[in-house]
KEKE-3310 file (N, C-alpha, C; in steps of 0.2 Angstrom, whole numbers, plus 5000, padded with zeros to 4 digits):
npx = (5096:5108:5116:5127:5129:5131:5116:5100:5088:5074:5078:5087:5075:5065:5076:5076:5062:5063:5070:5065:5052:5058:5065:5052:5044:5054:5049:5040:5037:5043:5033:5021:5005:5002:4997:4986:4979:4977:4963:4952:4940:4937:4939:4952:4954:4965:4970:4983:4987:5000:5002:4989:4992:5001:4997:4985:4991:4999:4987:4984:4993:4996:4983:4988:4990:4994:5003:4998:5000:4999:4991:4989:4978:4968:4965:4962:4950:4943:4942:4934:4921:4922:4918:4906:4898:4900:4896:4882:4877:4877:4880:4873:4875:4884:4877:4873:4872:4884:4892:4895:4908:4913:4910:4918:4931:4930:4933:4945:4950:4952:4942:4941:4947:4949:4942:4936:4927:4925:4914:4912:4904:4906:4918:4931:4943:4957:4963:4952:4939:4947:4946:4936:4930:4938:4929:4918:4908:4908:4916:4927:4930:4929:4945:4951:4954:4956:4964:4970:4982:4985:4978:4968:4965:4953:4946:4932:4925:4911:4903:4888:4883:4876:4887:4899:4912:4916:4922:4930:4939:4947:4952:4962:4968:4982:4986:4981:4992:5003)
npy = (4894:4894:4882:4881:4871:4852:4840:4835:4838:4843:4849:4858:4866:4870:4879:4890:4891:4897:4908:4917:4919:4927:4939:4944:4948:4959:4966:4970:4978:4990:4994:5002:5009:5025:5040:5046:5037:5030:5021:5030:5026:5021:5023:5026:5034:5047:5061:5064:5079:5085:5078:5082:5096:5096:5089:5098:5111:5109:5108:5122:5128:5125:5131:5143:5150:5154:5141:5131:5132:5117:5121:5122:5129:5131:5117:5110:5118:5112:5101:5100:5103:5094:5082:5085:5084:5069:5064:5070:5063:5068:5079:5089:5095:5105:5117:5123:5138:5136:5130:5139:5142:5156:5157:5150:5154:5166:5158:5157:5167:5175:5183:5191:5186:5182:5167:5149:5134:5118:5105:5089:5071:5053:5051:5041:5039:5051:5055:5051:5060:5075:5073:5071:5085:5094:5090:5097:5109:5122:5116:5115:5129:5133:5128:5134:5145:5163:5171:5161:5154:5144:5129:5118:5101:5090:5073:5061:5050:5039:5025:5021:5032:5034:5039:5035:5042:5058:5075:5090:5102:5118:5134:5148:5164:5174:5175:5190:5204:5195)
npz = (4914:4924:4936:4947:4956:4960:4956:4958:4945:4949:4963:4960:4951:4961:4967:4959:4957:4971:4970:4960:4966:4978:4969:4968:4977:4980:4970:4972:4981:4978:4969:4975:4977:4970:4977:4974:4968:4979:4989:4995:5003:5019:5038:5041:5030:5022:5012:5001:5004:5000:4986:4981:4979:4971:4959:4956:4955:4944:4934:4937:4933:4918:4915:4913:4925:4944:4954:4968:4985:4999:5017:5031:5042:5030:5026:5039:5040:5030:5032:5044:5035:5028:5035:5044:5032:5031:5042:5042:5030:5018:5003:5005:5020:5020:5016:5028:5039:5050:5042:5032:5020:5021:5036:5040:5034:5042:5054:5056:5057:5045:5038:5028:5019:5000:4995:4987:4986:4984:4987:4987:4985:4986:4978:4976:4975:4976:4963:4954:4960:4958:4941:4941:4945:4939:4926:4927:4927:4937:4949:4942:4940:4953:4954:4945:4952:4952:4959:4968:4979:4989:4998:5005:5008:5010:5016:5020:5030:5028:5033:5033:5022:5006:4997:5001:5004:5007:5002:5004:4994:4998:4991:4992:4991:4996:5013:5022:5022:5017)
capx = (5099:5116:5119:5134:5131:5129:5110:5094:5083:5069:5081:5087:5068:5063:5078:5073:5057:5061:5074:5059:5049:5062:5063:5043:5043:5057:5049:5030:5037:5043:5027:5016:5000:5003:4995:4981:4974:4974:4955:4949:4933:4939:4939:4958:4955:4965:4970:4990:4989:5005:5000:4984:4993:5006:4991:4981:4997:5002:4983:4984:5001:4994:4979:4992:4990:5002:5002:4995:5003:4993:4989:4986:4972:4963:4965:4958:4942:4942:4941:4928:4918:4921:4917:4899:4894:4899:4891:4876:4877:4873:4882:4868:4876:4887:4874:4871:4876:4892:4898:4897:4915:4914:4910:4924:4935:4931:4933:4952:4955:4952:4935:4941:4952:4943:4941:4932:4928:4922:4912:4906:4905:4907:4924:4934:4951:4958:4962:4944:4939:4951:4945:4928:4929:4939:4925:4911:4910:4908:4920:4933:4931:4934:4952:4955:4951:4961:4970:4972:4989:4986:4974:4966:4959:4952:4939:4929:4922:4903:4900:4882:4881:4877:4893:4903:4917:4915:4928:4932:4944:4948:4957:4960:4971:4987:4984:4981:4999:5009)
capy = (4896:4888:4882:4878:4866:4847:4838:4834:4843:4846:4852:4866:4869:4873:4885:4893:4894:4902:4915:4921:4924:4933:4943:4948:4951:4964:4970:4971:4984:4997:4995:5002:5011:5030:5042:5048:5031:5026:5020:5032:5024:5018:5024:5031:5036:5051:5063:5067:5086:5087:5076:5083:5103:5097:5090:5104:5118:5107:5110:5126:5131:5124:5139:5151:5155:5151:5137:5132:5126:5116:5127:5117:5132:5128:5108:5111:5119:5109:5094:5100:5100:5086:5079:5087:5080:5061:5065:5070:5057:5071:5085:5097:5098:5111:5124:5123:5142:5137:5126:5141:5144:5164:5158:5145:5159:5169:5156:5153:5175:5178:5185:5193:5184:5177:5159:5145:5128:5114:5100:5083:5063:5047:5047:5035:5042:5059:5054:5051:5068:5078:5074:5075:5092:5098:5090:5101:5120:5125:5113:5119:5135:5134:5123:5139:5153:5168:5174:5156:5153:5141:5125:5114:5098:5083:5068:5059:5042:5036:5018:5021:5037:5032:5041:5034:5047:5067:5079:5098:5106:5125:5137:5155:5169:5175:5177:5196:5204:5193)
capz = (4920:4926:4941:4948:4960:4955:4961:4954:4941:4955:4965:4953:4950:4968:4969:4954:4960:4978:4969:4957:4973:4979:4966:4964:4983:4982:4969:4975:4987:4973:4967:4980:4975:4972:4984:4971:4965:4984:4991:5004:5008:5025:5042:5042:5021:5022:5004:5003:5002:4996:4980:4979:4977:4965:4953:4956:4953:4937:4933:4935:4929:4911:4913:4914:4934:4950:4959:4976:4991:5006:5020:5039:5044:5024:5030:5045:5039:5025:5037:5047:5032:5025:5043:5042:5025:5031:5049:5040:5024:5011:5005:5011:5026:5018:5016:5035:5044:5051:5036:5024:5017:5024:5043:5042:5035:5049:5062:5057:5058:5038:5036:5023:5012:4994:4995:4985:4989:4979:4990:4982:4985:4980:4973:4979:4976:4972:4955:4950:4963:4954:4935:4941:4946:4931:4920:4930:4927:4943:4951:4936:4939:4959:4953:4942:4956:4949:4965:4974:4980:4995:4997:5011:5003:5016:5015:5029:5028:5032:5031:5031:5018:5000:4994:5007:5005:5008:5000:5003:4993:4998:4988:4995:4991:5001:5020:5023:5024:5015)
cpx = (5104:5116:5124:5135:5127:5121:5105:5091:5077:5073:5084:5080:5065:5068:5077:5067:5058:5067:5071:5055:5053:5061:5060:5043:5046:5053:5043:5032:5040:5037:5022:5011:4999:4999:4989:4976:4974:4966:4953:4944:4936:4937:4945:4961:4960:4969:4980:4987:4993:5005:4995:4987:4998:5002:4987:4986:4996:4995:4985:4989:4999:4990:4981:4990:4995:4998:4999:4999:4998:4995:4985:4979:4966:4959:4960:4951:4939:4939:4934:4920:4915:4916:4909:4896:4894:4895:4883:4873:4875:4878:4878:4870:4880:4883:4872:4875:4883:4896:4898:4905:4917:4914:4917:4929:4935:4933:4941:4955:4957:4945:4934:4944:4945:4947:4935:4932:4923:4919:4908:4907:4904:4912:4928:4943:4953:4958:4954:4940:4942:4947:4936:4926:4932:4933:4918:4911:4912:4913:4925:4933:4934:4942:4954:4954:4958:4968:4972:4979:4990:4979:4974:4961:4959:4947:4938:4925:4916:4903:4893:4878:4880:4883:4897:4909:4917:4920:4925:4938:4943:4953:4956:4969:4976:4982:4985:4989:5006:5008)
cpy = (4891:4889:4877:4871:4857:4844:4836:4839:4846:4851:4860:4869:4873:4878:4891:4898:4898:4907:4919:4923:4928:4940:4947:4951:4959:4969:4974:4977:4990:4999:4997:5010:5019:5036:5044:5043:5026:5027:5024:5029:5019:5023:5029:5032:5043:5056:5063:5073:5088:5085:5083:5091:5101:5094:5096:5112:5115:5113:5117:5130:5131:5128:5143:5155:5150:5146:5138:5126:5124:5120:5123:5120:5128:5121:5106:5112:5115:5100:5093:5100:5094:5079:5079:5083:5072:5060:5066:5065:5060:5076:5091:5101:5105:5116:5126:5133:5142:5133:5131:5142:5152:5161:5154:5149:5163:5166:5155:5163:5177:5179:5187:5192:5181:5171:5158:5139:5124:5106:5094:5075:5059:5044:5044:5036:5050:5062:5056:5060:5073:5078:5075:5080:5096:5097:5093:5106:5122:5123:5116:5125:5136:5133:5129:5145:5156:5169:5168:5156:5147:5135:5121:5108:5094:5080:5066:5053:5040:5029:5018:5027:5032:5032:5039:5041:5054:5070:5087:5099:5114:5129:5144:5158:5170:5177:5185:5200:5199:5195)
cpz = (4922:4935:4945:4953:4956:4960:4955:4950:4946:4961:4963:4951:4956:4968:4964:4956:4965:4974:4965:4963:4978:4979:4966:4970:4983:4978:4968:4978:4983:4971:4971:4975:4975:4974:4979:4970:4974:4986:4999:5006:5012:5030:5044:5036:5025:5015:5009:5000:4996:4988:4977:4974:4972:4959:4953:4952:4946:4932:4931:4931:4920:4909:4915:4923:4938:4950:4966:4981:4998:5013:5026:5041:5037:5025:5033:5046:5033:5028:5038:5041:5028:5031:5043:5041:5026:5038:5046:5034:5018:5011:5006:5015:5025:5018:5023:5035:5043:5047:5030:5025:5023:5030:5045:5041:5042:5055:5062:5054:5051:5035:5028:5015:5007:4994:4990:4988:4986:4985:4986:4987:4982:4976:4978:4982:4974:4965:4952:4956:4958:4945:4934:4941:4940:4927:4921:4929:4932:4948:4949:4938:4947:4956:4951:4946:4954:4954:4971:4975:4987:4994:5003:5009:5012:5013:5023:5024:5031:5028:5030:5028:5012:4997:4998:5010:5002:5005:5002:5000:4993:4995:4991:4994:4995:5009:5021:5028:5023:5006)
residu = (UNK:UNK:UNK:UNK:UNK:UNK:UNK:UNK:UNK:UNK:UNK:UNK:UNK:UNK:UNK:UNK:UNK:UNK:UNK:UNK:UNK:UNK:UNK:UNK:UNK:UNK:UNK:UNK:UNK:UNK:UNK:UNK:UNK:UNK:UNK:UNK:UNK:UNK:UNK:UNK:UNK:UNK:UNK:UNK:UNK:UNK:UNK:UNK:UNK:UNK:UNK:UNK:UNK:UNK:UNK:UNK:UNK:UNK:UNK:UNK:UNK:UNK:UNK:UNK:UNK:UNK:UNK:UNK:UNK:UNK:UNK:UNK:UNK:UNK:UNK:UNK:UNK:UNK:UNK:UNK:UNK:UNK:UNK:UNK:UNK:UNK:UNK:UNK:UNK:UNK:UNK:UNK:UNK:UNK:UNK:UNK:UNK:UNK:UNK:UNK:UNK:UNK:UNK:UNK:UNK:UNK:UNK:UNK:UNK:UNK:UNK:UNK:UNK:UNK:UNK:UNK:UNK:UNK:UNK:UNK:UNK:UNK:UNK:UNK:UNK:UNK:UNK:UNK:UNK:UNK:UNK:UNK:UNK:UNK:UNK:UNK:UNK:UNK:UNK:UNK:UNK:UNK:UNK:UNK:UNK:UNK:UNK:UNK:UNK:UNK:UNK:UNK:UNK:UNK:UNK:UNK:UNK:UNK:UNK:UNK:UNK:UNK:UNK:UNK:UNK:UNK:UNK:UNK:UNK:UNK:UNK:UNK:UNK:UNK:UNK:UNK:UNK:UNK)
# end
């Protein structure tokens, strides 16, 4: 490295040094952690949807079906169960009444639409959620639901659950009259 000014070797060393730390700073900040491999287990964990539908569409698009876009109403109920299973610290809570799938369609004024919905815990990020659900049948087969076109994912956070971190994702069919 040259530099133009004349001085000591130490002197030239130290600047060296503080325009490498520059550098790594500016470059620390491109490098931020992307929205799949982030840690929900916290308090204000939250998924990016937007992610979540554009691996999930790819997914599907490669088993010959549409894509899916996130859906605020799906979200919403997708939440509240997620919410449930961290409030109860198991996913049991899902078979509860009002956490089936059909009552929570009905609550957001689609009784009738066909929905699926995949609930589990313990994964930490989407990424590892996501591949775990492809590597399940049952999981894999919600992911592939034939007439999905729309999706409501969310998680919930229990510090003092085993699984710390609750997921729902919901797939459902077009809203009735689109």
């Amino acid at each position: 490295m040259f530099f133009p000014f004349s001085g000591n070797r130490s002197a030239k060393l130290a600047l060296a040094a503080a325009l490498a730390l520059t550098i790594t700073a500016c470059q620390s900040e491109r490098f931020q952690t992307p929205p799949f491999y982030k840690d929900l287990a916290r308090t204000d964990g939250q998924v990016d949807a937007t992610t979540a539908a554009q691996m999930i569409s790819q997914y599907r698009i490669n088993n010959g079906l549409s894509p899916v876009t996130p859906d605020a109403q799906l979200t919403g109920i997708a939440k509240s169960q997620a919410e449930a299973m961290a409030a109860a610290g198991t996913v049991q809570a899902s078979l509860q009444p009002n956490q089936q799938l059909a009552a929570r369609m009905a609550s957001i004024g689609e009784p009738k639409t066909a929905a699926a919905e995949n609930v589990s815990a313990g994964y930490r990020t989407f990424a590892e959620a996501f591949s775990g659900w492809r590597e399940s049948p049952n999981h894999n087969d919600v992911l592939l639901t034939k007439d999905a076109t729309r999706l409501g994912i969310a998680t919930a956070y229990s510090s003092k659950a085993k699984h710390k971190v609750f997921w729902s994702l919901v797939l459902a069919a077009p809203r009735p009259g689109q």
